[in-house]
C-alpha positions as CSV (number, residue, x, y, z in Angstrom):
1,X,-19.5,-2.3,4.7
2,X,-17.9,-4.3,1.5
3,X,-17.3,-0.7,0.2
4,X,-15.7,1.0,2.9
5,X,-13.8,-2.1,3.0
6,X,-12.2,-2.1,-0.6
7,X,-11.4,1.6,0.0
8,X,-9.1,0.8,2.6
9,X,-6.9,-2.0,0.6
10,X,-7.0,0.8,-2.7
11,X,-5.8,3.2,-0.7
12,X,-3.0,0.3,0.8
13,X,-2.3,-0.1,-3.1
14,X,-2.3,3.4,-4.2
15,X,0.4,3.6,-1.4
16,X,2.8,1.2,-1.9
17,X,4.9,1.3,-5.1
18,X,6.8,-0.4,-4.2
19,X,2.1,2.9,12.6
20,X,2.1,4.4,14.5
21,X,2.4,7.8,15.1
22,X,4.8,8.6,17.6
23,X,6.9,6.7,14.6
24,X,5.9,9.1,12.0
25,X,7.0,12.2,14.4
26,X,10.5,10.8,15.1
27,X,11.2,10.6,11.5
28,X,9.8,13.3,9.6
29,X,11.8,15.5,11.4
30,X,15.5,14.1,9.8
31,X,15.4,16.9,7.8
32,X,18.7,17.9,5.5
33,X,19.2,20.9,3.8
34,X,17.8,20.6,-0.2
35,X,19.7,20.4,-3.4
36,X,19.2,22.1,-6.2
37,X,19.2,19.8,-9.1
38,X,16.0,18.4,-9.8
39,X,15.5,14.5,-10.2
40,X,13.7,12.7,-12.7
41,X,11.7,10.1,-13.6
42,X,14.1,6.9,-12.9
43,X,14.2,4.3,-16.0
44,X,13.5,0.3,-15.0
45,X,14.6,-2.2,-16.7
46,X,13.2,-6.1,-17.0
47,X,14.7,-7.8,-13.8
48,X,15.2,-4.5,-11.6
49,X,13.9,-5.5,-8.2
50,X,12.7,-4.2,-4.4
51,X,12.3,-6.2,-1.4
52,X,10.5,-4.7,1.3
53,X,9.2,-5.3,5.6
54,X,5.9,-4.0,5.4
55,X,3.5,-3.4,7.9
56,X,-0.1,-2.7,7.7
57,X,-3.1,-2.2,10.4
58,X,-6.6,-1.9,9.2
59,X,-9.8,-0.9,10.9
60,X,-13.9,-0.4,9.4
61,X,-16.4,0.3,12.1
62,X,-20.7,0.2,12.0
63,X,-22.3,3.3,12.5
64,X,-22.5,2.8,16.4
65,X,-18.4,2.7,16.1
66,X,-18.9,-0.8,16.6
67,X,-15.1,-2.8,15.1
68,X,-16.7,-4.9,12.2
69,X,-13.3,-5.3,10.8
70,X,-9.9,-5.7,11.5
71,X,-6.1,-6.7,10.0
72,X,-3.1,-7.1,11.6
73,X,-0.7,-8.1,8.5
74,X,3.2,-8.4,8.3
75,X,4.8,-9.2,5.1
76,X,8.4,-9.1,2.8
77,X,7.8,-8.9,-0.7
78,X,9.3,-9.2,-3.5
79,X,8.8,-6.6,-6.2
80,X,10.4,-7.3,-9.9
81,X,9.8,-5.4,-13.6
82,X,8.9,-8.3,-15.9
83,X,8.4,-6.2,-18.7
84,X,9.3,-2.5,-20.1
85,X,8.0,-2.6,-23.7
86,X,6.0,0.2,-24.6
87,X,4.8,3.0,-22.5
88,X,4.0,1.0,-19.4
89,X,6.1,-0.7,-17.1
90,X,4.8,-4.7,-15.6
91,X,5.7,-5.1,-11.9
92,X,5.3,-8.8,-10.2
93,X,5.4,-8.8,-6.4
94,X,5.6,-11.9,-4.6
95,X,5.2,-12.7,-1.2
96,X,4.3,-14.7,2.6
97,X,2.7,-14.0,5.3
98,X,4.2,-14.6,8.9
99,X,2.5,-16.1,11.9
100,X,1.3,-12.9,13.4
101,X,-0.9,-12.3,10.4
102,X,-4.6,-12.2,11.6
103,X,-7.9,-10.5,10.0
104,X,-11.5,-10.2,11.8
105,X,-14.5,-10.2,9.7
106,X,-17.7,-10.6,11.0
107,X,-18.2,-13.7,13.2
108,X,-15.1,-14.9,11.8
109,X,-11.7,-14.7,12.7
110,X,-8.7,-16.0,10.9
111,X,-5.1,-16.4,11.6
112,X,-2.9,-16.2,8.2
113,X,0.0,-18.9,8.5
114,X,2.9,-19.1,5.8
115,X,1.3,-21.1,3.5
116,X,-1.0,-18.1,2.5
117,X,0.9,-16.7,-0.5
118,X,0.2,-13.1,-2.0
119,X,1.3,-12.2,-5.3
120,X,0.3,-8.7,-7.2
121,X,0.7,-6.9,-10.4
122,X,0.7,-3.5,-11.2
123,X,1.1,-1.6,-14.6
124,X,2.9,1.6,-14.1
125,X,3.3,4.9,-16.9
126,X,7.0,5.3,-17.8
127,X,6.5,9.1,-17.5
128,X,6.0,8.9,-14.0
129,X,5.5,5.8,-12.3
130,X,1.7,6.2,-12.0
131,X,-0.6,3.2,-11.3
132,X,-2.3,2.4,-14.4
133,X,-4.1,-0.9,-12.9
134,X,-3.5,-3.1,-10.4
135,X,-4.4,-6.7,-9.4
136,X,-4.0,-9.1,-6.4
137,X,-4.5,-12.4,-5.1
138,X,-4.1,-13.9,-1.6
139,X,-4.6,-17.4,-1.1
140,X,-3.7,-20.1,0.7
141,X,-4.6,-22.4,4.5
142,X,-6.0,-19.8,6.9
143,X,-7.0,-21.1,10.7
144,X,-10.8,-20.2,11.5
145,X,-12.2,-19.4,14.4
146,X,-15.6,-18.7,15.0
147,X,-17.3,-16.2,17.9
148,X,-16.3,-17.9,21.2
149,X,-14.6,-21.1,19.8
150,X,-11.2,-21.3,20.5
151,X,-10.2,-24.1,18.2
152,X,-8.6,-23.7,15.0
153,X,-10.1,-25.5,12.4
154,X,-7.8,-25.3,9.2
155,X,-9.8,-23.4,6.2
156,X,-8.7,-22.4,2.2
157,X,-9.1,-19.1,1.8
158,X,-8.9,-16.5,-1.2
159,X,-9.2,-12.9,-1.9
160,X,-8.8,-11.7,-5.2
161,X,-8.7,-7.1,-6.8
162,X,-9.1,-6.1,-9.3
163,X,-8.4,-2.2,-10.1
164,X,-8.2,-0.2,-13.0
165,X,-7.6,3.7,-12.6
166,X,-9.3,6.0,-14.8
167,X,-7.1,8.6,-14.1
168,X,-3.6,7.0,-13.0
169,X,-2.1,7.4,-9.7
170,X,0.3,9.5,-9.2
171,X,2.5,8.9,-5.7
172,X,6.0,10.7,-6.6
173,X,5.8,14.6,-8.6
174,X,8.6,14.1,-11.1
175,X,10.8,16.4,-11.3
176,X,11.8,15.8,-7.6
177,X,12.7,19.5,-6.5
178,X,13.5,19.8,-2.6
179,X,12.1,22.8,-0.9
180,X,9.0,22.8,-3.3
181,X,5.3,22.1,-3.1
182,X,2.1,21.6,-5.1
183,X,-1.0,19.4,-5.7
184,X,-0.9,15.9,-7.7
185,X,-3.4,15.2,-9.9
186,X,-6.6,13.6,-9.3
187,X,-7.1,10.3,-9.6
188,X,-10.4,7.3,-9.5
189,X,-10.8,4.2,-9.7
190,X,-13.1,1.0,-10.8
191,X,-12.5,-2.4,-9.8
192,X,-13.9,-5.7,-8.4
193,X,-13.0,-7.7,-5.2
194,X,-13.8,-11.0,-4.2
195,X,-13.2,-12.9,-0.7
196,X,-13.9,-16.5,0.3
197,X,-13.3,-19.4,2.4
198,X,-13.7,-23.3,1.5
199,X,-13.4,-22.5,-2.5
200,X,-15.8,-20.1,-2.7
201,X,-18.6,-22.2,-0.1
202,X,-18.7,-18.8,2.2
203,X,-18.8,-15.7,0.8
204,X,-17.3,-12.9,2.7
205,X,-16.8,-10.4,-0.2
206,X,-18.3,-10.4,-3.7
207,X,-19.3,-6.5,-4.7
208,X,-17.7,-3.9,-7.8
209,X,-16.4,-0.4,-6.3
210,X,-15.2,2.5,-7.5
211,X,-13.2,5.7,-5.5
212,X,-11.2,8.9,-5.8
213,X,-8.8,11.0,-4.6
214,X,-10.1,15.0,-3.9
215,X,-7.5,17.5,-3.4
216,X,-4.1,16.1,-3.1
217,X,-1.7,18.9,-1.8
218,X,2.1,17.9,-1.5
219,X,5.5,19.3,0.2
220,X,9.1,18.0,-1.4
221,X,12.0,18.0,1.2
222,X,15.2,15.8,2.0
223,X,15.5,13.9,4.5
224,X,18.6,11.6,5.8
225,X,17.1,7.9,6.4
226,X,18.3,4.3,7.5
227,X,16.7,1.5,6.6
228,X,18.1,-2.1,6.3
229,X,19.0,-1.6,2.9
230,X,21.7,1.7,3.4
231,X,21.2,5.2,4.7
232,X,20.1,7.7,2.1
233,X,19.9,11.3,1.3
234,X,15.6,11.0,0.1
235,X,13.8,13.6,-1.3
236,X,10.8,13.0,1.3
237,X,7.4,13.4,-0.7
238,X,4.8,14.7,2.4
239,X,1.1,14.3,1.2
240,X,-2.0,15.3,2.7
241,X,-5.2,14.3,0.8
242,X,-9.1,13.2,1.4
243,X,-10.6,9.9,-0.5
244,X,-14.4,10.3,-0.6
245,X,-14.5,8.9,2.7
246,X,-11.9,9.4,4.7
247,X,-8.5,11.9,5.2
248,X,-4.9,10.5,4.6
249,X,-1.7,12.1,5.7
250,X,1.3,9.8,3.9
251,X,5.4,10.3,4.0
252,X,7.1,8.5,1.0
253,X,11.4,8.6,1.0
254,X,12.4,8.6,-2.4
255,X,16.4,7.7,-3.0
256,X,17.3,8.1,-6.8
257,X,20.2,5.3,-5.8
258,X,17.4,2.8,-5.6
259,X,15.3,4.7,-8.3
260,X,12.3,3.6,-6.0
261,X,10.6,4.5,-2.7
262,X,13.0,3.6,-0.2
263,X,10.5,4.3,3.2
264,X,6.9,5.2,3.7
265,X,4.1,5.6,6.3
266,X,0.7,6.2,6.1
267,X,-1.4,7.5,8.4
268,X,-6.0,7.9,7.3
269,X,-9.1,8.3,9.2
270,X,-12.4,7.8,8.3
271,X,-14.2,11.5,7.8
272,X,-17.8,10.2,9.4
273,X,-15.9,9.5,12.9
274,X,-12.3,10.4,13.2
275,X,-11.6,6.7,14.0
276,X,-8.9,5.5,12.8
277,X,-8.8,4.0,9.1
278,X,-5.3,2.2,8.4
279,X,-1.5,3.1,9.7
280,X,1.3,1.6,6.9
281,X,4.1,1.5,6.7
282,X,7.4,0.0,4.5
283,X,11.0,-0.1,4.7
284,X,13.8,-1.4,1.7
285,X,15.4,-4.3,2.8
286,X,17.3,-4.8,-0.7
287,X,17.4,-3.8,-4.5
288,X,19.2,-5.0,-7.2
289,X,18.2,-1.4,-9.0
290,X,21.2,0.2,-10.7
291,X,21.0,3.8,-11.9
């Protein structure tokens, strides 16, 4: 169960550099006609940031397709490059969690408030944004409530990643080329993750875990998209792609104006049921990225 779990928050994290379907349909289909210059990798520098709605719903069953865990999670974050030396990019991201935040687990189920912060950082390859490791924390007051007790009582809670990729992830094929398609590399992983209540007093999470990406087959196309930052002409990066246990199907609008991705859903299954795994999904609220 811990496994399955961690696979699902990688795979959130593989995701977003920074659902539901009927969404994904409507906009996939805001196709434009494709250029024929290609675009590269973009260049960050120290201060660049992104700030982002995203949305996230998570699901892990028992054999018997029994729901042993679930997450309902809304956030804005904050994404900034705090350092470019060398051949890797640093990339802080900051964030809260609103009230309609809420995670099952178990006999436990907890209610996030905005005291629960989550910050991450991610080390990125110049050459082509890949994931190179990536860490996060959420901590902060949580309410508790136990199996058929209705009352809240107030509990500290923590979960802390650790992941470092073996072979880097790669989310965007630089060179962008519209009309084009292909397969992306590889790409594993190794990490640890840890989840508590009461400083550590109950346990939820305490296991190492490793994954991979099989065959990762791509499609490059633009795509005309609003979000609340601006409307964009995005190359729209369409991958389809299995992860040792389950099947993912992801859309990610990139905009060379905000030399990030700009919108993205997700869409996975686990491969033992056909249940669903996670829906994602992100939108640019604001950048202060200049080309």
């Amino acid at each position: 169960m811990k496994n399955k779990l961690v696979v699902i928050v990688i795979l959130m994290l593989v995701a977003t550099t920074v659902v539901s379907a009927t969404n994904i349909k409507v906009n996939v289909k805001k196709t434009i006609q494709p250029t024929m210059s290609a675009v590269d990798v973009p260049v960050w520098e120290v201060g660049d940031s992104w700030i982002y709605n995203e949305q996230l719903i998570q699901f892990m069953y028992k054999q018997d397709g029994t729901i042993v865990y679930q997450g309902f999670f809304n956030y804005t974050t904050n994404y900034t490059v705090t350092d470019d030396t060398g051949d890797n990019y640093t990339v802080k991201m900051t964030s809260t969690h609103d009230d309609q935040c809420r995670m099952n687990i178990g006999f436990f189920r907890l209610k996030f408030t905005p005291r629960t912060k989550w910050t991450r950082e991610t080390i990125n390859r110049k050459t082509d944004l890949a994931y190179v490791s990536d860490a996060h924390q959420e901590k902060g007051l949580v309410f508790c409530l136990i199996t058929k007790m209705n009352i809240p009582i107030p509990a500290y809670y923590s979960d802390m990643n650790e992941v470092t990729y073996n072979q880097p992830g790669v989310l965007i094929p630089f060179p962008l080329n519209a009309g084009t398609n292909g397969t992306l590399p590889n790409c594993s992983w190794t990490g640890h993750q840890k989840m508590a209540l009461y400083w550590g007093l109950i346990k939820l999470i305490d296991s190492d875990f490793s994954g991979y990406d099989g065959e990762i087959n791509y499609t490059c196309e633009m795509a005309n998209i609003t979000v609340p930052a601006g409307t964009y002409d995005a190359y729209n990066v369409s991958v389809e792609s299995t992860f040792g246990l389950g099947h993912s199907i992801s859309w990610s609008y990139y905009a060379p104006e905000v030399g990030n991705v700009m919108k993205q859903y997700i869409d996975s299954s686990w491969n033992e049921t056909g249940k669903p795994g996670h829906h994602y999904e992100c939108e640019l609220v604001s950048t202060t990225y200049k080309p």
